[in-house]
C-alpha positions in Angstrom: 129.0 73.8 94.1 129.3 75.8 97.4 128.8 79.9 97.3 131.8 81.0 99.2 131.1 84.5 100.5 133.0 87.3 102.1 132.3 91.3 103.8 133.7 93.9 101.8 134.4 97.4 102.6 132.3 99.4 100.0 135.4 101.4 99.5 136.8 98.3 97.9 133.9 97.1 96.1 134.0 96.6 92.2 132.0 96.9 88.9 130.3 93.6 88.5 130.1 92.2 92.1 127.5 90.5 93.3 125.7 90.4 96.7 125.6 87.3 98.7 123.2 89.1 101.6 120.1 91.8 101.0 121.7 95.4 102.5 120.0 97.2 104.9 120.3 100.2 106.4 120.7 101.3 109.8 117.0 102.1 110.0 116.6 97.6 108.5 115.2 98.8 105.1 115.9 97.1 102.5 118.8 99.4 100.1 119.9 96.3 97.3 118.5 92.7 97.2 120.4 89.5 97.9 121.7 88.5 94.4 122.4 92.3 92.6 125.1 92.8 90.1 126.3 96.2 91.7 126.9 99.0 89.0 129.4 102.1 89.3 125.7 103.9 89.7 125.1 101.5 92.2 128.4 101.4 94.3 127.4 105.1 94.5 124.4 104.9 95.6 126.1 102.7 98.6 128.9 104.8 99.7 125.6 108.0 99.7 123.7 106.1 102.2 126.6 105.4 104.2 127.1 101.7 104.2 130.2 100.8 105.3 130.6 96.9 104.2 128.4 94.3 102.3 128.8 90.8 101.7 129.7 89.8 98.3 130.1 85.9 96.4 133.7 85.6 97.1 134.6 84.6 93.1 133.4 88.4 92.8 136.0 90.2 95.0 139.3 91.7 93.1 140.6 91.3 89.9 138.2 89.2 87.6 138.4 85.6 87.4 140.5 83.5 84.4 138.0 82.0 82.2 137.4 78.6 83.1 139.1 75.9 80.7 135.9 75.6 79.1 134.9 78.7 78.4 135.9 79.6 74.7 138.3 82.4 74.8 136.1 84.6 72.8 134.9 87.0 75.3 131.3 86.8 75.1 129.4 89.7 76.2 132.1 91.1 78.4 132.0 94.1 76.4 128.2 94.9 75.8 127.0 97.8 77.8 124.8 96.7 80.8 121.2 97.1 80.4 120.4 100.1 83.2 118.8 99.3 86.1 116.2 100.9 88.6 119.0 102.8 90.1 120.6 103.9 87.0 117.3 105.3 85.7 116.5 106.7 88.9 120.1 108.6 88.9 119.2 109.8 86.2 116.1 111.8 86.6 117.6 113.4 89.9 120.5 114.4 87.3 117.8 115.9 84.9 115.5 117.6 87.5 118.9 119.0 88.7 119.3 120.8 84.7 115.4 121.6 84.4 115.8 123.4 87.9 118.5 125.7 86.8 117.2 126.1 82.6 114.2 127.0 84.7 115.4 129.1 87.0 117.5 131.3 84.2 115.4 131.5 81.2 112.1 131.4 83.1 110.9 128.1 80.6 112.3 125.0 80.0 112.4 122.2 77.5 111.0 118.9 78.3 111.8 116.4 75.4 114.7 114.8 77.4 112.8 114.9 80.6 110.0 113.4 79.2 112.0 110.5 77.6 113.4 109.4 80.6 110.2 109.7 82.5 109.2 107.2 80.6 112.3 105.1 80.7 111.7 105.3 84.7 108.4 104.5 84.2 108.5 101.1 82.6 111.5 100.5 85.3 109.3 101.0 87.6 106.6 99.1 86.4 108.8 95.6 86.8 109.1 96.0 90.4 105.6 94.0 92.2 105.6 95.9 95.5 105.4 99.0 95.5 106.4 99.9 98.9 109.7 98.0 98.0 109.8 100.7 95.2 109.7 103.5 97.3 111.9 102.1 100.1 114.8 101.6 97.7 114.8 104.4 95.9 115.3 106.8 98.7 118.4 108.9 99.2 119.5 111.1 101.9 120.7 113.9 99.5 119.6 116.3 97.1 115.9 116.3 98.4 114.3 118.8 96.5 115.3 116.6 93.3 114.5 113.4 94.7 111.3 114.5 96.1 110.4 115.9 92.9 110.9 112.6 91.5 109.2 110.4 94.0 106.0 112.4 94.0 105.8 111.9 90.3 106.5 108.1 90.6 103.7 108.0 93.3 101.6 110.5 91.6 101.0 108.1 88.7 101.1 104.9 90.3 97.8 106.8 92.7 96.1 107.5 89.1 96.5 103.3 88.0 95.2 102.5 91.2 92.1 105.1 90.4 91.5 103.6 87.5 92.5 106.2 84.9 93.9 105.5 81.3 97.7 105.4 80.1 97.2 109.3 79.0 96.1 110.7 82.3 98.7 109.0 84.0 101.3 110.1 82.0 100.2 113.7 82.5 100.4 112.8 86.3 104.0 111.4 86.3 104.9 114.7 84.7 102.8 116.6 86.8 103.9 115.0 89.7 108.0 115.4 89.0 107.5 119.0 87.9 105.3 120.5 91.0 107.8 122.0 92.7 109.7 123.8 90.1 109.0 126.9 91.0 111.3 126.5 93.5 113.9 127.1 91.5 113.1 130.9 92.0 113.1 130.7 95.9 116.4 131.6 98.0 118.2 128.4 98.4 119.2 129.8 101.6 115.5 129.5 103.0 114.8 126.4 101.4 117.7 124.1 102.9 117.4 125.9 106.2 118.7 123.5 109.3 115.3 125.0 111.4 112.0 126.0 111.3 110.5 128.9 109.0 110.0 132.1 110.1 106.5 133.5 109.4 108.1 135.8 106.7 110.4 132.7 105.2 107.1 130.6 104.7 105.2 133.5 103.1 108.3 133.7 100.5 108.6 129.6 100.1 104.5 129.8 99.5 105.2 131.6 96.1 106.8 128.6 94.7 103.2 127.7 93.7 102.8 130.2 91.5 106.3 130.6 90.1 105.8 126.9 88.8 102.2 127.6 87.4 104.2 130.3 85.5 107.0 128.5 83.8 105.2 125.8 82.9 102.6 128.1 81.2 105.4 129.9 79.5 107.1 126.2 78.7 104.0 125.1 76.6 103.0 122.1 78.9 99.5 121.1 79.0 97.5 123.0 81.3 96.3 120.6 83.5 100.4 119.8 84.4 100.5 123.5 85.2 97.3 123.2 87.3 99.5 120.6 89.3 102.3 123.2 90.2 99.8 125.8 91.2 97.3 123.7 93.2 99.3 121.1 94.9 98.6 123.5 98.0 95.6 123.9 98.4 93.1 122.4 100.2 89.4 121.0 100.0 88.3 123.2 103.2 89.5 125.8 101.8 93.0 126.0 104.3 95.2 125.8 101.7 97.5 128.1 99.0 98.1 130.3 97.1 94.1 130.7 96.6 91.9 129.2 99.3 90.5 127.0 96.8 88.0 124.4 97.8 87.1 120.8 96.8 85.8 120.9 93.6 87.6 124.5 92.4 90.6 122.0 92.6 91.8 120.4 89.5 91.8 117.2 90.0 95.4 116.1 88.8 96.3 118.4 91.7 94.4 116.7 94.2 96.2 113.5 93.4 99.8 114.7 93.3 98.8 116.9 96.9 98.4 113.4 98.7 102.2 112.2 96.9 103.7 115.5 97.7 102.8 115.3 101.5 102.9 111.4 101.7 106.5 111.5 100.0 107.8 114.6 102.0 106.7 113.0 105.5 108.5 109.7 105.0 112.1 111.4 103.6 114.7 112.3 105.9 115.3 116.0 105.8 118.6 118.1 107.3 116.1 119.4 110.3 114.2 116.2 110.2 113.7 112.5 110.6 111.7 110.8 108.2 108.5 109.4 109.9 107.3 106.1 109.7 105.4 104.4 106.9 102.9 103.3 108.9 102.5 106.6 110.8 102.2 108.7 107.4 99.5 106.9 106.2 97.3 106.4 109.5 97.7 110.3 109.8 96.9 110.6 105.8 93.8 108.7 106.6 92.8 110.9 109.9 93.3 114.1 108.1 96.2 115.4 110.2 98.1 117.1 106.7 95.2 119.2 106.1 91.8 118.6 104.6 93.1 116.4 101.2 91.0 114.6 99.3 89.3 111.4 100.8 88.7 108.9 98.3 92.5 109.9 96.7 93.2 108.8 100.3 91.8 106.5 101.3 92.4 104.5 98.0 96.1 105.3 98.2 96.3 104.2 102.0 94.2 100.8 101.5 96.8 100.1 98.5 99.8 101.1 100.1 99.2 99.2 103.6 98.3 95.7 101.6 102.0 95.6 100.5 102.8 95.5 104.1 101.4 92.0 104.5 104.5 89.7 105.2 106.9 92.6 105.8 108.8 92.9 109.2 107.9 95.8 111.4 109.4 96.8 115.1 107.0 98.5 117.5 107.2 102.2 119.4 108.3 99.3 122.4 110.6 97.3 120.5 108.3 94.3 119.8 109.3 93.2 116.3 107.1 91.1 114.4 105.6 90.1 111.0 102.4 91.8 109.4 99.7 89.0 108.6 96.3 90.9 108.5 95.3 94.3 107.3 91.5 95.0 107.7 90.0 97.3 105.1 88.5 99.4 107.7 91.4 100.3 109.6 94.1 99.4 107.3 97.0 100.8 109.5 95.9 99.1 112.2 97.3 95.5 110.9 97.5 92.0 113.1 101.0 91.3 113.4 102.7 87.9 114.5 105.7 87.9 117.1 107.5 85.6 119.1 105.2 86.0 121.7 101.5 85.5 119.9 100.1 88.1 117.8 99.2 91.4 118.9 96.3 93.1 117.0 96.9 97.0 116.8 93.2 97.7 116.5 92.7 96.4 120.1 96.1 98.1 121.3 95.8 101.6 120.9 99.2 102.4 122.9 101.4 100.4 120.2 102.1 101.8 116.4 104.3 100.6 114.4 107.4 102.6 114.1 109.6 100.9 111.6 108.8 98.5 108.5 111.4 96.4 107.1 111.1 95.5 103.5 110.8 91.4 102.5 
């Protein structure tokens, strides 16, 4: 039987439709998959990132369907509750971190049974999904940053610590770590923090307390101490450049020194009011020549040799337009890959004036 299809404005779009073509966005990454059953959540999520139309199975569009003659008339499973997806769980945590921020911000504590159940929830989501870079493509929004950063660098955080090897427990406590290093925000003018320009000196001394105002409340909120360490160390640095102390390599907790390379990885690669998100690519050749400040290099260099082997068979479009497929990443200078194109390939370790400056998801 032939899948008729048809564009839809997203406007018109309904619960249960299903996508005939992946959606990009205007930047080709990949938003939803060829082949999604689109959710409320989901239809949301659309109409956010400003997609105007998709194309849809054309037996989706409208009012349901009649049963075909058949089908018994019992209707089977039209009832039962969806089981949530990515999206949903994702949704979700924004929608708690959005709670913890003001419980935190009022009572100077908060309580973390719910958060911590649907960390985990997010978690196992997560864990279906093979490449990770997919992951963190599709799970970006252009709104409500300070929530959704909060939530990526946890999601990263954790998947850094599998990567380094360390058990279930530890990376728990980095997933938690990793969504609740910024809450000391929540004590910091919102004023400064979604200004449309640069800091002044005296605005960045004020948005540097955050640090400490996080290492407080999660003290006062019971949380293990190395999760606290998180909050107040996420800062600093192994030279010694860094804040609220001037700490250096090995006066940094460790769990800190993971979640710094997520926080600046994540933060880099989101679009921000005053900024552009940066490439993928970019992030992580920079990551690897230290230009973020002096973070720690075997957290690096083992979350930029992970990261760029996910790129192999991705599409990417060069600073002059060449697009082209990645089919070679060499462990030495991992974002530095061998790409093929229409016109040969072109190795970016022997072509120093060519980066790559977008990557489009499988």
């Amino acid at each position: 039987m032939m899948i008729q299809e048809r564009k839809v404005y997203v406007t018109r779009l309904q619960e249960g439709a299903v996508l005939s073509r992946d959606v990009l966005n205007d930047r080709g990454q990949l938003v939803l998959p060829n082949a999604t059953h689109l959710t409320p959540s989901l239809i949301v999520r659309l109409k956010q990132m400003g997609i105007i139309e998709v194309w849809v199975a054309e037996a989706m569009i409208g009012p349901a369907a009649p049963l075909q003659e058949e089908s018994p008339a019992e209707p089977t499973h039209v009832s039962s509750q969806p089981k949530p997806t990515i999206f949903d769980h994702n949704s979700s945590m924004i929608e708690c971190m959005e709670d913890l921020f003001r419980e935190a911000q009022a009572n100077g504590r908060v309580e973390l049974g719910t958060t911590k159940r649907l960390l985990r929830d997010f978690a196992e989501s997560c864990s279906q999904e093979r490449n990770f870079l997919h992951l963190v493509i599709n799970l970006r929004t252009f709104d409500e940053y300070t929530f959704q950063h909060s939530v990526g660098v946890g999601m990263l955080s954790r998947q850094i610590g599998e990567w380094m090897g360390l058990d279930e427990k530890e990376c728990e406590e980095l997933l938690l770590a990793g969504t609740l290093h910024d809450i000391g925000k929540c004590r910091i003018d919102p004023a400064i923090l979604q200004k449309p320009s640069r800091l002044t000196e005296e605005e960045y001394e004020i948005v540097k307390h955050h640090a400490h105002y996080g290492y407080e409340i999660l003290r006062n909120s019971g949380v293990n101490p190395r999760v606290a360490a998180a909050a107040h160390e996420h800062h600093e640095r192994c030279d010694g450049s860094g804040y609220p102390r001037g700490l250096q390599h090995e006066q940094i907790a460790p769990i800190a020194r993971i979640v710094a390379v997520a926080d600046v990885f994540n933060a880099m690669t989101s679009r921000r009011v005053y900024k552009d998100a940066l490439s993928y690519y970019s992030v992580l050749d920079e990551l690897q020549q230290d230009a973020f400040g002096a973070l720690d290099p075997e957290v690096v260099q083992k979350f930029v040799r992970k990261m760029t082997s996910f790129f192999v068979g991705n599409e990417v479009v060069l600073n002059d337009g060449t697009v082209g497929t990645v089919v070679l990443v060499p462990p030495d200078r991992p974002t530095r890959p061998l790409l093929r194109t229409d016109g040969g390939f072109v190795d970016l370790l022997q072509r120093s004036d060519l980066y790559i400056e977008i990557v489009r998801a499988i």
